[in-house]
C-alpha positions as CSV (number, residue, x, y, z in Angstrom):
1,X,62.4,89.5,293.5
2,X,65.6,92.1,293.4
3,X,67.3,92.5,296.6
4,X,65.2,95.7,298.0
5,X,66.9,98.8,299.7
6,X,67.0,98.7,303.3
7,X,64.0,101.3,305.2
8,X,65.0,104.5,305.7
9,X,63.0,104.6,308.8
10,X,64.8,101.7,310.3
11,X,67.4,101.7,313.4
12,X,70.4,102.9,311.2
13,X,68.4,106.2,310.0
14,X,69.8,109.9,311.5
15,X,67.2,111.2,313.8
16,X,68.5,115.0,313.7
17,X,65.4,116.6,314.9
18,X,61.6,116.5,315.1
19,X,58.6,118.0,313.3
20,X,55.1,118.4,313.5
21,X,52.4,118.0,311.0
22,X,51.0,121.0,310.5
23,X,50.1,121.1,307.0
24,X,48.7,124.3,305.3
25,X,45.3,123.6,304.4
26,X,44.9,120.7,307.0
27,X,41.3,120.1,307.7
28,X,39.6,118.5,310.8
29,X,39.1,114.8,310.5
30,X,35.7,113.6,310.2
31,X,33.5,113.1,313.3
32,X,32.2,109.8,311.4
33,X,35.7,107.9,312.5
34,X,35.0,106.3,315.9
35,X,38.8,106.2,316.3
36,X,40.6,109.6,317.5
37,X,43.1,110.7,315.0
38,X,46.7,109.6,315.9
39,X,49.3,112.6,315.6
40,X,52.2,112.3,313.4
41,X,55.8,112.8,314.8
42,X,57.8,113.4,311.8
43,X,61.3,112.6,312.5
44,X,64.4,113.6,310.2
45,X,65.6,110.6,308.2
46,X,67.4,112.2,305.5
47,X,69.9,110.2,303.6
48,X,72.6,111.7,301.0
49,X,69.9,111.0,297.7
50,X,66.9,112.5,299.7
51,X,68.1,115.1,302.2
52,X,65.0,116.2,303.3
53,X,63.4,113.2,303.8
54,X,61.3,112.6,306.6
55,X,59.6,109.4,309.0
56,X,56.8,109.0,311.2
57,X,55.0,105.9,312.5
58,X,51.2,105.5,312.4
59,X,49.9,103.1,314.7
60,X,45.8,101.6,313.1
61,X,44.2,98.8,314.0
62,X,44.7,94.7,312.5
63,X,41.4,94.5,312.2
64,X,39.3,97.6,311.6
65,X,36.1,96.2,312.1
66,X,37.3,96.3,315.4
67,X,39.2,99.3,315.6
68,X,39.9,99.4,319.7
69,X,41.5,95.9,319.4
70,X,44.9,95.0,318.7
71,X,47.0,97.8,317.1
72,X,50.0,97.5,314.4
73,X,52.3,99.9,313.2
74,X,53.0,101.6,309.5
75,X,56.2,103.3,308.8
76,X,55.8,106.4,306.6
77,X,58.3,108.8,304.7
78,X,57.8,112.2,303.5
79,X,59.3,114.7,301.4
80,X,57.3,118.3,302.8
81,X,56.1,120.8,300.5
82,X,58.0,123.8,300.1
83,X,56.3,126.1,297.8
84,X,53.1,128.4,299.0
85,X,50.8,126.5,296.9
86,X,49.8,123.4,299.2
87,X,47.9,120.6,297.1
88,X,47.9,118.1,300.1
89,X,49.5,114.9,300.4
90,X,50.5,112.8,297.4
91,X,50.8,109.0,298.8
92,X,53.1,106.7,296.8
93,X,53.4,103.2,296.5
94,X,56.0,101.1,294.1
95,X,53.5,98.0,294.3
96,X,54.3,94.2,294.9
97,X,52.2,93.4,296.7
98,X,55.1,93.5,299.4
99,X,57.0,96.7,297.9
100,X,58.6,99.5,300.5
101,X,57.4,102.6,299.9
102,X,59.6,105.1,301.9
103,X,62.4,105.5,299.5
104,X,59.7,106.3,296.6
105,X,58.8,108.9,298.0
106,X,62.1,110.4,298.3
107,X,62.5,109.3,294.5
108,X,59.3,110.6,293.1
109,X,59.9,114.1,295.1
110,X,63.2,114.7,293.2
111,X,62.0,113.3,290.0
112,X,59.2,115.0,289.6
113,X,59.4,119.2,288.1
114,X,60.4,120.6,291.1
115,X,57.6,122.9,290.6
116,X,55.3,120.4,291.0
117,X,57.0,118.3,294.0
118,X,57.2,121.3,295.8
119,X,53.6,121.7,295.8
120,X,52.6,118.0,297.3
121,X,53.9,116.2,300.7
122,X,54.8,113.4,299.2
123,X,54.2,110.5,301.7
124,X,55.7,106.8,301.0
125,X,54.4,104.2,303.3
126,X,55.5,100.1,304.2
127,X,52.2,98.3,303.9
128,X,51.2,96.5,306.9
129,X,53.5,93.5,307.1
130,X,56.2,94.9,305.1
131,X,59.6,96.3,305.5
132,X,59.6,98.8,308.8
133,X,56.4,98.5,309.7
134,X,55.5,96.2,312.5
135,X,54.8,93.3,312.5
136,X,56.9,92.6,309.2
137,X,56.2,89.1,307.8
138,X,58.7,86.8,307.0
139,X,57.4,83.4,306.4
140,X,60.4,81.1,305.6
141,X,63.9,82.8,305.6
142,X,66.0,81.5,303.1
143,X,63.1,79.7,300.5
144,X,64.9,80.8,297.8
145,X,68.2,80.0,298.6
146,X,69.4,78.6,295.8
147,X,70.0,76.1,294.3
148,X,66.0,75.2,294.5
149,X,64.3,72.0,292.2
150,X,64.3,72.4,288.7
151,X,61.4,74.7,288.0
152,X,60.1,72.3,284.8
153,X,58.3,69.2,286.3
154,X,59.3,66.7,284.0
155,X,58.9,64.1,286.4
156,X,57.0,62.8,289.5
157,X,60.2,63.6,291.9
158,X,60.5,67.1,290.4
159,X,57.1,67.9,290.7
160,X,56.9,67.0,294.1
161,X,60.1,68.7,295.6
162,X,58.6,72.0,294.3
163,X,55.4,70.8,295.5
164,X,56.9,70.1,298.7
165,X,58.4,73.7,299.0
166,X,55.2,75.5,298.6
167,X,53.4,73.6,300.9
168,X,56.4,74.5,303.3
169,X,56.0,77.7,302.8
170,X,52.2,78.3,303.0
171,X,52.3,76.2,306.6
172,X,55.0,78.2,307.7
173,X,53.2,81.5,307.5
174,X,50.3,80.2,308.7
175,X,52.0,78.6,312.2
176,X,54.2,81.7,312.2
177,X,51.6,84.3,311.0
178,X,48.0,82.7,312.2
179,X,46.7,85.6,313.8
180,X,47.7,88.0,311.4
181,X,47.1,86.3,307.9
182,X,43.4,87.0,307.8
183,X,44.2,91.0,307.8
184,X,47.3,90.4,305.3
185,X,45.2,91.7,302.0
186,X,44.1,94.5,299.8
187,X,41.1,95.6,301.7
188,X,42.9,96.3,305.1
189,X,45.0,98.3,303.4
190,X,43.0,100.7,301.8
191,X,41.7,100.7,305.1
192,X,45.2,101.6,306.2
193,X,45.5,104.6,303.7
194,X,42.3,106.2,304.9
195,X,43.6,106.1,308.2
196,X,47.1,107.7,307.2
197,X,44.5,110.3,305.4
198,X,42.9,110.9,308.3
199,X,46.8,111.2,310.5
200,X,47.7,113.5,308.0
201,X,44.7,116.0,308.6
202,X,43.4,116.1,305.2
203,X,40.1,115.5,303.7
204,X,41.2,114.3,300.5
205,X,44.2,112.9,299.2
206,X,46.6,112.1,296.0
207,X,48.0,108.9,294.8
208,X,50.6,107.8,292.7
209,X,50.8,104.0,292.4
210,X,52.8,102.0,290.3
211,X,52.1,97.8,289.4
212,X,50.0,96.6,291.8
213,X,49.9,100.2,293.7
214,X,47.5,100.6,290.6
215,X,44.8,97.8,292.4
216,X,45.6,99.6,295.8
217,X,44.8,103.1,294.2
218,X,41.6,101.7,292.7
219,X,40.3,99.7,295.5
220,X,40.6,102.8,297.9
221,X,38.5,104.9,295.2
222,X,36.2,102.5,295.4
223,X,36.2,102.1,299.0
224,X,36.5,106.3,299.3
225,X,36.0,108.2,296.3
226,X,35.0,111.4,298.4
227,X,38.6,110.9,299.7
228,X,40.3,111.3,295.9
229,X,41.6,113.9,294.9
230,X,43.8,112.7,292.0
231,X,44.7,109.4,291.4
232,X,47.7,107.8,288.9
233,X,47.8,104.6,288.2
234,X,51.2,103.5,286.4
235,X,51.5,100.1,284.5
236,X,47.6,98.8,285.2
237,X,46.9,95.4,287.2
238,X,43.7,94.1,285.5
239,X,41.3,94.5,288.0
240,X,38.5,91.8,286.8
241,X,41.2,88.8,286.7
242,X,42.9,89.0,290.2
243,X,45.2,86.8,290.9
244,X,45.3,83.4,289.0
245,X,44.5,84.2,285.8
246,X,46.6,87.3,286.0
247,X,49.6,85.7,286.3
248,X,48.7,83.3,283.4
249,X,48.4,86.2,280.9
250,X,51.3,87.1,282.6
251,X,53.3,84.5,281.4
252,X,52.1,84.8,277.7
253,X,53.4,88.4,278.0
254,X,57.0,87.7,279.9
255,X,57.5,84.8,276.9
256,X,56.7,87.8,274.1
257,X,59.5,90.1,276.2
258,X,62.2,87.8,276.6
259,X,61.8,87.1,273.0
260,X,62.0,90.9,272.3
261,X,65.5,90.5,274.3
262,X,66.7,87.2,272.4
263,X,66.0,89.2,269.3
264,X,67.7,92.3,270.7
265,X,70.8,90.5,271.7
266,X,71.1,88.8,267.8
267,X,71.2,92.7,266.6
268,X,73.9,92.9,268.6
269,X,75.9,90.0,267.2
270,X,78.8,92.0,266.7
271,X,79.3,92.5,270.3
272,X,77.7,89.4,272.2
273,X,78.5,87.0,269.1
274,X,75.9,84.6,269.7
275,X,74.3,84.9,266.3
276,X,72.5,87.1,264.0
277,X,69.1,84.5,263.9
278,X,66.7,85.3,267.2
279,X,65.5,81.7,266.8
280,X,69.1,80.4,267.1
281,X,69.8,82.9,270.2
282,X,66.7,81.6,271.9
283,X,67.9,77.8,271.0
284,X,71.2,79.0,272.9
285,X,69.5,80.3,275.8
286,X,67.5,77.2,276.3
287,X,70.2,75.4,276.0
288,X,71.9,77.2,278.6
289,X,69.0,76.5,280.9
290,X,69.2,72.6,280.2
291,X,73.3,72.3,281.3
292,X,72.6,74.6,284.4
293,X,69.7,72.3,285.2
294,X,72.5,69.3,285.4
295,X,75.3,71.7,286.7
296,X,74.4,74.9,288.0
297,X,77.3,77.8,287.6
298,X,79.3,78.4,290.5
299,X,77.7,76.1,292.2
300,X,75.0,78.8,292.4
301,X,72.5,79.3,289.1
302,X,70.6,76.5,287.9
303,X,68.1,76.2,286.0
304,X,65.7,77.8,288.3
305,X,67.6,80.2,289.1
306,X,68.5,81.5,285.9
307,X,64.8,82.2,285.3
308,X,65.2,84.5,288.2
309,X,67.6,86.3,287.0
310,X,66.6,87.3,283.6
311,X,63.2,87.7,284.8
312,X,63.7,91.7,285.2
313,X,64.4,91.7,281.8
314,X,60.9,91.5,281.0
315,X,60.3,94.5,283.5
316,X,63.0,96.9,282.2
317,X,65.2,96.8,279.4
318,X,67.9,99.0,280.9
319,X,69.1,95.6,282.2
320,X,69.6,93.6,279.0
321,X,73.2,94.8,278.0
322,X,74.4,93.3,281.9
323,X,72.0,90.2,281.1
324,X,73.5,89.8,277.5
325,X,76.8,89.9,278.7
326,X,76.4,86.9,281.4
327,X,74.5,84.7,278.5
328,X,77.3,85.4,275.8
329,X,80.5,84.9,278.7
330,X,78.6,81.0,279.8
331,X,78.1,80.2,276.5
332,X,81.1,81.9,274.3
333,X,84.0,81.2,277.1
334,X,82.1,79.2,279.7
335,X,82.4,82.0,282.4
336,X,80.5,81.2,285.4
337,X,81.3,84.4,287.0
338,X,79.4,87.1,284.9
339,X,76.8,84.6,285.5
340,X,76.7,84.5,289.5
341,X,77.1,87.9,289.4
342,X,74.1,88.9,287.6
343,X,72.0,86.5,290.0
344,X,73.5,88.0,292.7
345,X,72.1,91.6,291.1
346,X,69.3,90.6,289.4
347,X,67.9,87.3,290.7
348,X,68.9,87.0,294.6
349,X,66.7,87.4,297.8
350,X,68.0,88.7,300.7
351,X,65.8,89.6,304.5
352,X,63.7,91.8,302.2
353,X,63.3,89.9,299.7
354,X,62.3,87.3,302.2
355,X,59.6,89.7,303.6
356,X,58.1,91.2,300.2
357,X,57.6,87.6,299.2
358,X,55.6,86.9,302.8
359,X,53.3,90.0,301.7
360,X,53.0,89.0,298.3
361,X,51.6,86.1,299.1
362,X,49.6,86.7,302.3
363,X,47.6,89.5,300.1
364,X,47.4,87.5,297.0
365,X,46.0,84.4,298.6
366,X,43.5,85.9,300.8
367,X,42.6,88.4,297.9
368,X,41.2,86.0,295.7
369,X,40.1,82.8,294.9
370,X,42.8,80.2,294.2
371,X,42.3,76.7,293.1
372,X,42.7,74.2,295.3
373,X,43.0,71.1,293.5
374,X,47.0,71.0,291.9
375,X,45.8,69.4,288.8
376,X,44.0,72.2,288.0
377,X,47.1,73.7,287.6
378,X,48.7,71.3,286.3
379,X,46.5,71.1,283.5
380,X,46.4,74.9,283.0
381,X,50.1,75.3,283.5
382,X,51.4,73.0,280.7
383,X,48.9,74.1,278.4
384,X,50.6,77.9,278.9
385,X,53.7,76.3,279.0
386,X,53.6,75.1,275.1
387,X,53.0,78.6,274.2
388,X,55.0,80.5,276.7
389,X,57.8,78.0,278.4
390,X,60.3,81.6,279.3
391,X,58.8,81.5,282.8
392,X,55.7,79.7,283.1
393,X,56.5,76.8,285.7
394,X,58.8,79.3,287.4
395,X,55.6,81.2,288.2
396,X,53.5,79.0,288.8
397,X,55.7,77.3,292.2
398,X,56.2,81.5,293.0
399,X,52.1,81.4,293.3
400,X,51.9,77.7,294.3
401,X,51.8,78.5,297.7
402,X,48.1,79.7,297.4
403,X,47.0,76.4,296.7
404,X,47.6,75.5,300.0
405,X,46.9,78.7,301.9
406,X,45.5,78.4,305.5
407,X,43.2,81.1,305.3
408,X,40.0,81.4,303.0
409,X,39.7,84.0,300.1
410,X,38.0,87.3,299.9
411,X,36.0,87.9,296.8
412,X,37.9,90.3,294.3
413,X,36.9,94.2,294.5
414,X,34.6,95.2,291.4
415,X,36.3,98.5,291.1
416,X,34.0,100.1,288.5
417,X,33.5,103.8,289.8
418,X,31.6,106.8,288.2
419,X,32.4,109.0,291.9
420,X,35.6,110.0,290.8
421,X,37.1,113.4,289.4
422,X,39.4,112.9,286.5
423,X,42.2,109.9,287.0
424,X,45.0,109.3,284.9
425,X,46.5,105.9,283.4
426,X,49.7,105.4,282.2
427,X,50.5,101.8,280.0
428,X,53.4,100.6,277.5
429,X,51.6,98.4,274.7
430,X,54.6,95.8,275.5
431,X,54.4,95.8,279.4
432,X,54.6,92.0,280.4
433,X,53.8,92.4,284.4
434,X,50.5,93.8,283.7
435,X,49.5,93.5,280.2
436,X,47.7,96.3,278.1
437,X,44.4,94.8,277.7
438,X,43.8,95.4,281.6
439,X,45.0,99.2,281.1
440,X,42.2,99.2,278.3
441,X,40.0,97.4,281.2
442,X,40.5,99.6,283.8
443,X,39.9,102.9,281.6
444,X,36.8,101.2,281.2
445,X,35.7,100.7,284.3
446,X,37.0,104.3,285.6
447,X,34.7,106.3,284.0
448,X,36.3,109.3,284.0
449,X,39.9,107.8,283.8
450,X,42.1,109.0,280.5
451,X,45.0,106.9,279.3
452,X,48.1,107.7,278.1
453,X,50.1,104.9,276.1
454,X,53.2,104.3,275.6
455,X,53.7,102.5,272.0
456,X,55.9,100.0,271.1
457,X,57.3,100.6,275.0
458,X,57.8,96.9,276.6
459,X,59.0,98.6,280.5
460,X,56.7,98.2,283.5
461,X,56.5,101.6,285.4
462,X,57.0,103.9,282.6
463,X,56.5,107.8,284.1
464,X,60.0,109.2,285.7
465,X,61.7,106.9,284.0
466,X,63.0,109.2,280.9
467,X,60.1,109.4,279.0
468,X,59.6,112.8,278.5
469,X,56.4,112.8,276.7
470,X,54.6,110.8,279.8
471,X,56.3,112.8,282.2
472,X,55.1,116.1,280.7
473,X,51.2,114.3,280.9
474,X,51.6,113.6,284.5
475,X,53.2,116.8,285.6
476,X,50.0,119.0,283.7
477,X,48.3,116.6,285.8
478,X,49.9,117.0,289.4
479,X,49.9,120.9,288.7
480,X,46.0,121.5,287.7
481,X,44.6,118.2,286.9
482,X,44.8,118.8,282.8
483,X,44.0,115.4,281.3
484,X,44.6,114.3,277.7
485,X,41.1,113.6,276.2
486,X,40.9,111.5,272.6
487,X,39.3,109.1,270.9
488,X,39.0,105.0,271.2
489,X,41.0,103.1,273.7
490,X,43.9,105.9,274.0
491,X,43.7,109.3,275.0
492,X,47.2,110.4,274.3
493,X,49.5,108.3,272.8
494,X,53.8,108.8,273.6
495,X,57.1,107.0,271.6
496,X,58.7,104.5,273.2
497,X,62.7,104.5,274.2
498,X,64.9,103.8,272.0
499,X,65.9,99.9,273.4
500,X,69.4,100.2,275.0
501,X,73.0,100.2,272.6
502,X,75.0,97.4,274.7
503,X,77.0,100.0,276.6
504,X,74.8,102.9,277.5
505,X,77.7,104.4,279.5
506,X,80.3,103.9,276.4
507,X,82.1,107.1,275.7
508,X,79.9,108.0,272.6
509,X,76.4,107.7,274.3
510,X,74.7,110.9,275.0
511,X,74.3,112.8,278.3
512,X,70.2,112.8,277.6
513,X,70.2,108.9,277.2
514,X,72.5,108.9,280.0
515,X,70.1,110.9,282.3
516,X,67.0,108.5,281.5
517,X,68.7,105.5,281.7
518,X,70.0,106.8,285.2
519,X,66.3,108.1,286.2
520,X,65.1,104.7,285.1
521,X,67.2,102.1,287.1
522,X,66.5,104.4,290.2
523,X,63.0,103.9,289.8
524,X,63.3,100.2,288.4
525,X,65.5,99.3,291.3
526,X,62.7,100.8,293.8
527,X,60.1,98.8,292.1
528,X,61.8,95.5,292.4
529,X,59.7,92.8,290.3
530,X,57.1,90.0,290.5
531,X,54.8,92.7,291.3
């Protein structure tokens, strides 16, 4: 999980003045809600990137079958409307589960046709337990610090100390977090967005979610599809495997992606010098794994820990050429230091990082149903692992946790919905963190849903990220709710990106490739990964 930027909304934010929600077409909240409707105080927040950005604070309750009891607090952001045409408010979130939202919304509102932008509030939120909003979770400060066990079991000691860790972990948030775990999950937070609905004074709203924002989105249009409006959903959890065999396919996908990198760095052999055979890269970068595991670089990047950092490779290739370089300095010149410092970029968790993990797992466990006997995954683990050994093990002690949860599961939400007006789907054929097949699975299930691919694309969050073609899709959609309609599992199909040249900011690269690769570390770095 990337280091993730600090909240907006937090104590160093510029209060400059105060404003009150009155937005044009702002209807009464229904008499239905037994709760009166909390007022927003928008307060000015505005940072150099997002000068008009906006927070508030939303107080709903933990538990909303009880919705006099004990109260919590969401932090929101927003980017106002400007033009005469109101559409309402367009909530955002980057996904996770344990992803900020405030500083989306402040990205999506500039990246967006400012047309279109100017016609939306766009609202980001912190889900309950994350970032700004209060209570935030944070479980075990410093669990990743490296350097942690060997991620690949190949022995009884190793298997235990990473056993060991995620039982640590999963009785830490329960002593820590007893009270709250039980209301830590996907439901309550759908829950949450109808009450920020409701704050907002509208009768319906917009969403734009990304990852898992793209479960959130669906599960609330289930929940409420009166409330929708207009939904996107951006690189497509698949709703029908949630969570344990998700992040098995998951693993088969990262494998085929970091793969798609090896073979991309032996193109490049002229530059990196680490051969012109992918096989024979891939043989180096295993190899590198292997010595790190014995002597981690700087002290700092083992085995484990290498795995973390070229992880977001398999999320967005605007990161290989930094990730090639670090590979080809340890093994060309045995260089530590380009090494450490693409950890330090890529791989390392900081307070935040500490936090989104706490949420990731607090909704994942009590989403779903997780085995609880370890050699069940064991068993299932090794058998990935001989097809897909990239990051298999290194996922599995990320989930492991949920073995050992102190809170029961939730069945998963069947989110198959005819209610809803047209929704739009956005998937790259290569994505690894949610794979196409659930795309295909949610168009499927969203009966009036149309989806736009992105082929031969292998990024996860694909809209404002450069792609023209998308972003032309989703701005027809924002602006009248035009959707593509074709035939078989795509309804519009866009190119791919060119992959990366190893300097993208050399003297001869263009000012257009410049622009989206720009556009899509912005976006990438909001996202953060493992969601």
């Amino acid at each position: 999980m990337r280091k993730r930027a600090a909240a907006l909304c937090g104590a160093a934010a510029v209060v400059a003045g105060t404003f009150t929600a009155v937005p044009a077409e702002a209807s009464a909240p229904s008499s239905a809600h037994s709760v009166p409707t909390a007022k927003l105080t928008w307060k000015n927040c505005a940072t150099d990137t997002y000068p008009t950005l906006q927070c508030a604070s939303l107080k709903v309750p933990l538990d909303h079958r009880r919705p006099q009891g004990r109260q919590i607090t969401l932090a929101l952001s927003r980017v106002p409307h400007t033009a005469k045409t109101y559409q309402g408010p367009l909530l955002v979130n980057p996904g996770g589960p344990g992803g900020s939202g405030l500083t989306l919304a402040g990205f999506v509102a500039s990246a967006l046709p400012k047309k279109v932008a100017a016609q939306y509030d766009v609202i980001g939120f912190d889900p309950r337990g994350v970032g700004a909003s209060k209570p935030a979770l944070d479980c075990r400060p410093g669990h990743f610090d490296p350097v942690r066990p060997n991620s690949l079991p190949t022995s009884p000691a190793i298997e235990k100390a990473n056993l060991d860790r995620a039982k640590s972990f999963a009785a830490a948030c329960g002593k820590k977090y007893g009270d709250l775990l039980p209301y830590i999950n996907t439901t309550s937070a759908v829950r949450d967005m109808d009450a920020v609905r409701r704050a907002l004074g509208a009768q319906k709203i917009n969403y734009f979610g990304y990852s898992y924002g793209t479960y959130l989105g669906a599960v609330y249009a289930k929940f409420f599809p009166e409330r929708v409006r207009r939904l996107v959903l951006d690189s497509v959890v698949d709703p029908t495997d949630v969570w344990y065999e998700a992040n098995l396919n998951q693993d088969l996908a990262f494998n085929d992606r970091h793969r798609a990198f090896l073979a991309w760095v032996a193109r490049y052999d002229t530059t990196y010098k680490l051969g012109t055979d992918p096989e024979k890269v891939e043989a180096k970068w295993y190899a590198m794994r292997s010595a790190l595991a014995k002597k981690p670089a700087g002290g700092t990047v083992g085995a484990s820990e290498l795995e973390d950092t070229f992880l977001p490779g398999g999320y967005y290739n605007g990161y290989w050429p930094s990730l090639a370089e670090a590979f080809a300095a340890w093994v060309n010149d045995k260089d530590p230091e380009p090494l450490v410092e693409a950890y330090e970029n890529f791989g390392a968790v900081d307070a935040s990082g500490d936090n989104g993990y706490s949420v990731y797992t607090s909704v994942q466990c009590r989403d779903a149903g997780w085995p609880r006997d370890w050699r069940r995954w064991r068993e299932d683990n090794w058998a990935v692992y001989e097809k897909a050994p990239f990051m298999t093990w290194n996922n599995a002690w990320y989930n492991a946790p949920c073995a050992f949860w102190p809170t029961d599961s939730l069945r998963p939400v069947n989110v198959a919905n005819g209610k809803l007006p047209p929704v739009l789907l956005f998937q790259a054929t290569g994505d690894a963190a949610t794979p196409y097949e659930g795309a295909v699975t949610a168009h499927r299930l969203l009966a009036r849903s149309s989806l736009v691919v992105e082929e031969g694309g292998g990024n996860h969050g694909i809209t404002l990220s450069g792609n023209a073609c998308l972003d032309a899709h989703l701005a027809a959609y924002l602006t009248d709710g035009t959707v593509p309609r074709g035939y078989g599992a795509a309804d519009a199909v866009c190119e791919a990106l060119p992959d990366p040249e190893p300097a993208a900011s050399a003297e001869g690269a263009s000012k257009k490739a410049g622009a989206a690769a720009g556009k899509g570390s912005t976006l990438h770095g909001l996202l953060g990964f493992r969601g």
